[in-house]
N, C-alpha and C positions, 0 to 999 in steps of 0.2 A: 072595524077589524075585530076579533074575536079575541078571548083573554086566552092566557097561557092554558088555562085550563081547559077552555073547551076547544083548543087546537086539537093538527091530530098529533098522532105520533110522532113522525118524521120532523114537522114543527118544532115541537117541542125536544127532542134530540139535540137538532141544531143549536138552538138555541143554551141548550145544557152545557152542551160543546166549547162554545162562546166563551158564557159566566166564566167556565172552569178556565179556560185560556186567560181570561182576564184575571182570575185569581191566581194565575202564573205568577203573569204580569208582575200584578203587582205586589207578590212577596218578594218577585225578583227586584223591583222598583225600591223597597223597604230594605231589604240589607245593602245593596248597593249604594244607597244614602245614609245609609246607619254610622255615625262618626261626621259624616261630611257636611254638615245642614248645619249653617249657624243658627237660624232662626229656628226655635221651639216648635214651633207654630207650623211648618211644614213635617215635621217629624209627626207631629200629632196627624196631620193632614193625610201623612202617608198610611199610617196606621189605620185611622177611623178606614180608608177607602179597601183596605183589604179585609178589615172586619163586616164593610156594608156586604162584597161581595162572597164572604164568606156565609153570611145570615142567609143573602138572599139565592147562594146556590144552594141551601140548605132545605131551603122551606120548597123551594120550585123540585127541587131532586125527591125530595118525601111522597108530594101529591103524582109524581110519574114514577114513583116505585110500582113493581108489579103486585105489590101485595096488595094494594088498595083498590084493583082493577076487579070492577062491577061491583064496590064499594060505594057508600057516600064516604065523601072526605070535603072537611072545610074549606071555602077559596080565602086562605091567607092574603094573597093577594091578587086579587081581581084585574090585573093591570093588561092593555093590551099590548099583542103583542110588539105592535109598531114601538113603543115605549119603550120597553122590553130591552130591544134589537138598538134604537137612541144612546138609552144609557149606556149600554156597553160599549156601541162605537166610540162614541164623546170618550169615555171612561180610557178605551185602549187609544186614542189619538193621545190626551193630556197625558199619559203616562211615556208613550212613548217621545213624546217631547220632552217631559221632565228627564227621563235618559240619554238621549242626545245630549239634552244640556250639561247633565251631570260628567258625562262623556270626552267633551270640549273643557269643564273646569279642569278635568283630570290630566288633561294635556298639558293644559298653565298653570297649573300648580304644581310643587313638590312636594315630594315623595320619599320614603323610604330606596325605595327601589332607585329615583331617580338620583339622588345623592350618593348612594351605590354607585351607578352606573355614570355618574360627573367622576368621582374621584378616580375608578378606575381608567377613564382616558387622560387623566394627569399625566406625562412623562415623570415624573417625579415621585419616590415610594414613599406614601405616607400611612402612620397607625393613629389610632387612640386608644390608650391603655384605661382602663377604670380605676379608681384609688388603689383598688385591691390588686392592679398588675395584671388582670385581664383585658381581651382585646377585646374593644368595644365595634371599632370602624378601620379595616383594612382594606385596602385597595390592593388590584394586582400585581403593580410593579413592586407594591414592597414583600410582598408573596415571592414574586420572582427573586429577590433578592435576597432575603433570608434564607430561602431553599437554598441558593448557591452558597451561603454561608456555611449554614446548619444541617444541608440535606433533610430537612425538614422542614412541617407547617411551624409555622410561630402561633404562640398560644398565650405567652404570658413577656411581661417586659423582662423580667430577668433572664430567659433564656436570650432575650434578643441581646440581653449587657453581655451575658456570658462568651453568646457566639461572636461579638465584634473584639473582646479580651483576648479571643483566643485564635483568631479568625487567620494570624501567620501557622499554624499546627495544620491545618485543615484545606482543602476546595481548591487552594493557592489564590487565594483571596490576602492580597501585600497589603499593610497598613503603611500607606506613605509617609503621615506625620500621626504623633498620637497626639500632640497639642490642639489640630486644624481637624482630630478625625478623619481625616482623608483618608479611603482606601481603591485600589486598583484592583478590580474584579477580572477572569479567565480571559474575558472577548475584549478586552481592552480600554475597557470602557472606567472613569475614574468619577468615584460619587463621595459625597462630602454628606457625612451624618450629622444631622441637629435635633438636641431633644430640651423641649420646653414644658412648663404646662400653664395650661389653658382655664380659665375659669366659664364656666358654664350658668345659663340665666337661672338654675335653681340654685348655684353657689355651689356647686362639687366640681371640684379639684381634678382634672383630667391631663395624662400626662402623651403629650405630643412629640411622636417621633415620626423625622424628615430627609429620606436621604435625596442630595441633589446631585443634579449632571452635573461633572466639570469637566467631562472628558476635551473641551475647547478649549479651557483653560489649562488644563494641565498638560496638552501638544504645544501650545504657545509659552508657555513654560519650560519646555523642552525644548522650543524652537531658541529662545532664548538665553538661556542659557549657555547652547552651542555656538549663537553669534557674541555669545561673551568672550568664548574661548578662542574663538580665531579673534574678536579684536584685541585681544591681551597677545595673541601671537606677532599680528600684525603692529600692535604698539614695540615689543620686544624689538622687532624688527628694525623701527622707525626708530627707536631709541639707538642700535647697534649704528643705524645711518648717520645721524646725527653726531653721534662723537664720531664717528669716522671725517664726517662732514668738518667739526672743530679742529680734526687733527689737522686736516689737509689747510683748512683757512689759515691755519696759524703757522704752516710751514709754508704755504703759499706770503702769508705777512716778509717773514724770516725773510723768504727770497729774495723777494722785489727789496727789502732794504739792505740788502747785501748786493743784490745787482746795481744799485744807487751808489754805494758807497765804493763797490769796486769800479764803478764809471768815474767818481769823485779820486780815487788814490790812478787812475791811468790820467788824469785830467791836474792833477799833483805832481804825477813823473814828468808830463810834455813839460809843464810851466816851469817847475823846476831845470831843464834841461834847456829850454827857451830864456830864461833866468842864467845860467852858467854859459851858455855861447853868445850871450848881449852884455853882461856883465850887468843885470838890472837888478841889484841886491833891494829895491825900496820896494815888488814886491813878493820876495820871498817870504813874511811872516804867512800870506795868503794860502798861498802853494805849500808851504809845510805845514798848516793846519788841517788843509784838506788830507794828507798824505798821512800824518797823524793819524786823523778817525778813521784810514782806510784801511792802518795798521793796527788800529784798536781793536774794527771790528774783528778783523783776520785774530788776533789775540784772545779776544772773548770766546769765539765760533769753538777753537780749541781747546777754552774751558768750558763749554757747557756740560751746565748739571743734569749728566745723566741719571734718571734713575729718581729726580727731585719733586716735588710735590708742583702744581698745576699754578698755582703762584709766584712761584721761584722761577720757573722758565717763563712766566709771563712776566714779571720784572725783572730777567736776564736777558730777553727779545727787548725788552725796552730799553735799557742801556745800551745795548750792543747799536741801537740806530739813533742814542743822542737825545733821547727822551727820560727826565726826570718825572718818577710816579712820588707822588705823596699821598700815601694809606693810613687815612683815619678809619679805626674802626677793628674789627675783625669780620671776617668772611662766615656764612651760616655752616655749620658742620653736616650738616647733608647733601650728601652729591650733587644732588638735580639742583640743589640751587644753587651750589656754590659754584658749578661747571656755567649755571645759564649768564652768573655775575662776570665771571672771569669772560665767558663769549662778548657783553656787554664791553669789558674793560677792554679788548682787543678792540671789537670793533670801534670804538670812539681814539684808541690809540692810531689804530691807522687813519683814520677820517682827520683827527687832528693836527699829524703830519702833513697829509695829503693838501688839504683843503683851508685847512688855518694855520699851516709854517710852528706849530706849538714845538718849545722844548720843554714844555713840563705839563703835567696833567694832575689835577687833585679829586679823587677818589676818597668820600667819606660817605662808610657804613654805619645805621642806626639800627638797633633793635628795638621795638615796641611793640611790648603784649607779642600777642602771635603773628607778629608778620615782621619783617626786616628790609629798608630799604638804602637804595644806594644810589648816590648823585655824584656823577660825573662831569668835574669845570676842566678847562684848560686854558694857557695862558697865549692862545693866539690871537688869531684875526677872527670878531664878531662874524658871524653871515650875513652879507651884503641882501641874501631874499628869507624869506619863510622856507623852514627846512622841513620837506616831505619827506617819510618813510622812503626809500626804496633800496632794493641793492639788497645792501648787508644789514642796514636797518630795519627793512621790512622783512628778513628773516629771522632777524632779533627778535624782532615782535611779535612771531610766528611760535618762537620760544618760552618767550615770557606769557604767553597765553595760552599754550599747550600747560604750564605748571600752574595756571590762575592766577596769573600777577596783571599788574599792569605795567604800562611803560608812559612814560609824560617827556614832549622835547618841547625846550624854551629856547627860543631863537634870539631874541633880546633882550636884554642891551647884548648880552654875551649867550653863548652855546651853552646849554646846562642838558642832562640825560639825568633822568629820575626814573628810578625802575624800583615796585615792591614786589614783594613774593609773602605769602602766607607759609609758616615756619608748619612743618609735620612735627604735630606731637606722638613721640611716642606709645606703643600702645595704640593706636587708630589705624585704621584704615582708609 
């Protein structure tokens, strides 16, 4: 095949054509790589091949100028063409593989750009400020953010200080707490600022600013809060029940020992009267004892202390049905407890009647540290079984554990009721 030189024209065109496409190539090949190439040694690689094809479009471009035409001129390089045509092919296939490859790294690697474009799909606005207070790395949501601030681009950290200081004046952007940072933006939406800084691998000091969503937390917050206030309703309520509930228990007690002892004084009159038409005097002490406490009770009923404290009518109900209380102790001076003690003291006053025939009951209160307790004995009949909660007990208990106490029954050898309560100190909630 004949050399470059003694081709014809067209030939040799062609081929010009090539070179120079290849000298494209590979300058394009050369900055493309330029930074990206760890090894030395392909950098030089890339180099040397745009300088071969720079020499040898140089020297092949001279001998086909038109100026040397019907000239002698030197064959620099005598090479044929098929050669020629080789190395350029070879030449443009390795390049364009070296580009594809470099192509593919650039997808899996990071990037300026790509770091860019990560922090921007952040939901969350974040900056990096440089020592000096400028922005080094912003993302868009914190762009979006500021502007609704500041009506402006953010540029420097201090104006970002200035616009969250001043952020109720302006946008109607609400600073919910200034402790937590929290603020409440136009669309309703609630972000929480954090600013740190960051130490960087050359060791300069970079100052991190982080606004987060709470807007979930801050609806559940809200939701919150409003099932606080109905249960504080709902408790007001429950508490108005409750002493309504003690009132009625303890005029309910009242009754039924007043229906008992007015059955005991009609059951006094027959005997007595059965006694004076038999002439049976041995036993009238019976019938006039009975008649006696039916005439006590009627006598007490018309002294009661109206108007008397929650103790006084509880140990005026218990005389009034023949029941001595012995009160060691003194009662807690806070209502709730001293209302749930007195509940206690009733219910085991009537239980004790009822159930164990008691004419006396002993009631001794302790105070210890913050909590105060109270045990209730009486002087009847033990319980023949194991004494379960229920009734009046089991709403007792229902009491004592709505205020955080607890309640303890000992059924042997004898009845005992142990109930504590933790004392509210003052000051607390």
């Amino acid at each position: 095949m004949k050399s470059f030189y003694l081709s014809s024209a067209s030939a040799q065109t062609m081929l010009l054509v090539a070179l120079f496409l290849t000298l494209i190539l590979s300058l394009f090949l050369l900055l493309a790589a330029y930074g990206r190439q760890r090894d030395k040694w392909k950098k030089y690689l890339h180099l040397s091949v745009f300088l071969f094809f720079l020499i040898l479009l140089s020297v092949l471009a001279d001998a086909f100028s038109p100026i040397t035409e019907g000239l002698e001129y030197k064959m620099w390089l005598p090479l044929p063409m098929w050669l020629l045509w080789c190395i350029t092919f070879a030449a443009d296939f390795l390049m364009i593989w070296d580009i594809a490859g470099l192509w593919r790294l650039r997808r899996q690697s990071l990037s300026r750009d790509s770091i860019k474009q990560a922090l921007d799909m952040l939901p969350s606005g974040i900056c990096y400020f440089t020592p000096s207070g400028s922005v080094k790395l912003c993302n868009r949501q914190m762009d979006n953010l500021f502007r609704t601030i500041a009506q402006s681009d953010l540029q420097t950290l201090a104006e970002l200080q200035d616009a969250l200081s001043d952020c109720d004046a302006c946008s109607g952007v609400i600073r919910l707490s200034w402790e937590r940072q929290t603020y409440l933006f136009p669309d309703g939406k609630a972000w929480r600022y954090r600013q740190t800084e960051v130490k960087a691998s050359d060791g300069a000091l970079y100052t991190e600013a982080v606004f987060s969503d709470i807007t979930e937390l801050y609806n559940k917050n809200l939701e919150l809060k409003a099932q606080i206030k109905r249960l504080n309703a709902i408790s007001r309520e429950l508490k108005w029940l409750s002493d309504n509930a003690l009132i009625l228990t303890r005029e309910k007690e009242v009754l039924s020992a007043k229906t008992k002892l007015h059955d005991d004084m009609g059951a006094g009159l027959i005997a007595i009267r059965h006694i004076l038409n038999n002439n049976q005097t041995e036993e009238a002490a019976n019938a006039i004892e009975l008649f006696r406490r039916a005439v006590s009770t009627i006598k007490y009923d018309n002294a009661y202390p109206r108007g008397h404290s929650e103790p006084d009518r509880f140990l005026h109900d218990a005389e009034a049905i023949g029941v001595k209380v012995n009160l060691s102790g003194e009662l807690p001076e806070q209502e709730e407890l001293r209302r749930v003690m007195i509940l206690a003291m009733r219910e085991c006053l009537t239980n004790s009647v009822r159930h164990a025939g008691a004419t006396a009951i002993h009631i001794t209160v302790e105070k210890k540290g913050d909590s105060v307790s109270m045990k209730i004995t009486n002087d009847g009949r033990p319980p023949e079984t194991e004494v379960v909660p229920k009734g009046g007990l089991h709403n007792l208990y229902r009491h004592i554990i709505a205020c955080g106490g607890t309640m303890e029954i000992q059924s042997k050898p004898s009845f005992a009721l142990t109930v504590v309560l933790t004392v509210i100190q003052e000051g607390t909630e």
